[in-house]
C-alpha positions as a printed NumPy array, in Angstrom:
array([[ -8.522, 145.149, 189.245],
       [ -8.572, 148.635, 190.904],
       [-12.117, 148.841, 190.713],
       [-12.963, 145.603, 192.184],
       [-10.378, 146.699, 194.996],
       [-12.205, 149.606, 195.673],
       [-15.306, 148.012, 196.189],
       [-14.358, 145.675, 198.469],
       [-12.687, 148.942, 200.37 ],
       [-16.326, 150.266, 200.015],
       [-18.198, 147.542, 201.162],
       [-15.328, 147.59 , 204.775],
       [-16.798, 151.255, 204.872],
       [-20.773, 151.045, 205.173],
       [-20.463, 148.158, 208.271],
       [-22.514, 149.033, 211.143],
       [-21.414, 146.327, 213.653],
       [-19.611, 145.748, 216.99 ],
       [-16.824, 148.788, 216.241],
       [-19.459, 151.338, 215.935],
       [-21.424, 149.836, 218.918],
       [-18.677, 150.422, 220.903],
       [-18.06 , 153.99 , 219.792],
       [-21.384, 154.474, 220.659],
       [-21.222, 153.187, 224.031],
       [-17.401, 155.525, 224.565],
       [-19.469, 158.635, 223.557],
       [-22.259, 157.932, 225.891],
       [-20.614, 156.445, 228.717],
       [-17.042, 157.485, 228.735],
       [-15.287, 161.197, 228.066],
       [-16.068, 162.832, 223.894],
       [-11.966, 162.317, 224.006],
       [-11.877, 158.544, 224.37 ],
       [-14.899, 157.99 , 222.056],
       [-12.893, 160.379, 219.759],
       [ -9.558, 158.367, 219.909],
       [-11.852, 155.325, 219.035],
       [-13.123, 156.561, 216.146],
       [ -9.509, 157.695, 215.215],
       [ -8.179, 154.05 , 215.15 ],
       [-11.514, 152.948, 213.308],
       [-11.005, 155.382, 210.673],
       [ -7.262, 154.379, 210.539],
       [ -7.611, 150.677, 210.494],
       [-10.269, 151.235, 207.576],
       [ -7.711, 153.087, 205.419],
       [ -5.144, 150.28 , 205.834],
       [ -7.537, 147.773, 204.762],
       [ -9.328, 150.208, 201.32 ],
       [ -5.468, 150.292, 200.888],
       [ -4.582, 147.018, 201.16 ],
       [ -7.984, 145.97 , 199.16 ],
       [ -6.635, 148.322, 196.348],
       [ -3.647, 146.82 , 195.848],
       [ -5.451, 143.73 , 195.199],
       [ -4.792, 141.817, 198.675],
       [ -8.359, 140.633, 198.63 ],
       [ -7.401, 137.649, 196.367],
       [ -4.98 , 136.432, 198.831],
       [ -7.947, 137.314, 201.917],
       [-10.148, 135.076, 200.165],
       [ -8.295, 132.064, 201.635],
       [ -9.035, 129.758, 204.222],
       [ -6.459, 130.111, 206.776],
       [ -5.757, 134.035, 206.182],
       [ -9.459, 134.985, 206.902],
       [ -9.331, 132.753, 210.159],
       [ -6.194, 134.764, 210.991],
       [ -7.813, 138.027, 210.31 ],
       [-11.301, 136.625, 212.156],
       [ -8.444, 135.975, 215.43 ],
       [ -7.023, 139.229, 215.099],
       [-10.124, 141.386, 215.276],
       [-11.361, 139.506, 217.74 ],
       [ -8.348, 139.985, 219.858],
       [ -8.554, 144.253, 219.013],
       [-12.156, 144.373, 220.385],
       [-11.07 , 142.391, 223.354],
       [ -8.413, 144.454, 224.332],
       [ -9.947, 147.655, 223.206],
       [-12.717, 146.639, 225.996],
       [-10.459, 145.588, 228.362],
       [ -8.417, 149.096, 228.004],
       [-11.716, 151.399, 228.22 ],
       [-13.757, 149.305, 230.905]])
């Protein structure tokens, strides 16, 4: 159960996608400082979730309606992380 927890923490780990595109785009267009505080909630968001997948909440992820809720809310952190650096 651990183990299988930890590799779904793993797998949250090697994503390249939209998060680091935007730290990208904070270190080249904004101040090292804000790109820095970026990758400070990245790194904290993906502890919460190795955490969470360690304790074995990826069983309960797995359904329907929770991964549609989790879909909403990450959408709604990139928004407003946008929104607040723009």
């Amino acid at each position: 159960m651990i183990l299988e927890g930890f590799k779904f923490g793993m797998l949250l780990q090697i994503a390249i996608g939209p998060v680091c595109m935007y730290i990208f785009s904070l270190g080249i267009g904004q101040s090292f400082w804000r790109a820095e505080s970026g990758v400070l909630g990245v790194v904290l968001a993906d502890a919460l979730y190795i955490a969470l997948a360690i304790l074995g909440i990826s069983s309960f992820v797995k359904k329907e309606k929770i991964q549609y809720g989790f879909n909403i809310l990450g959408t709604l952190i990139i928004i407003l992380l946008e929104w607040n650096f723009s």
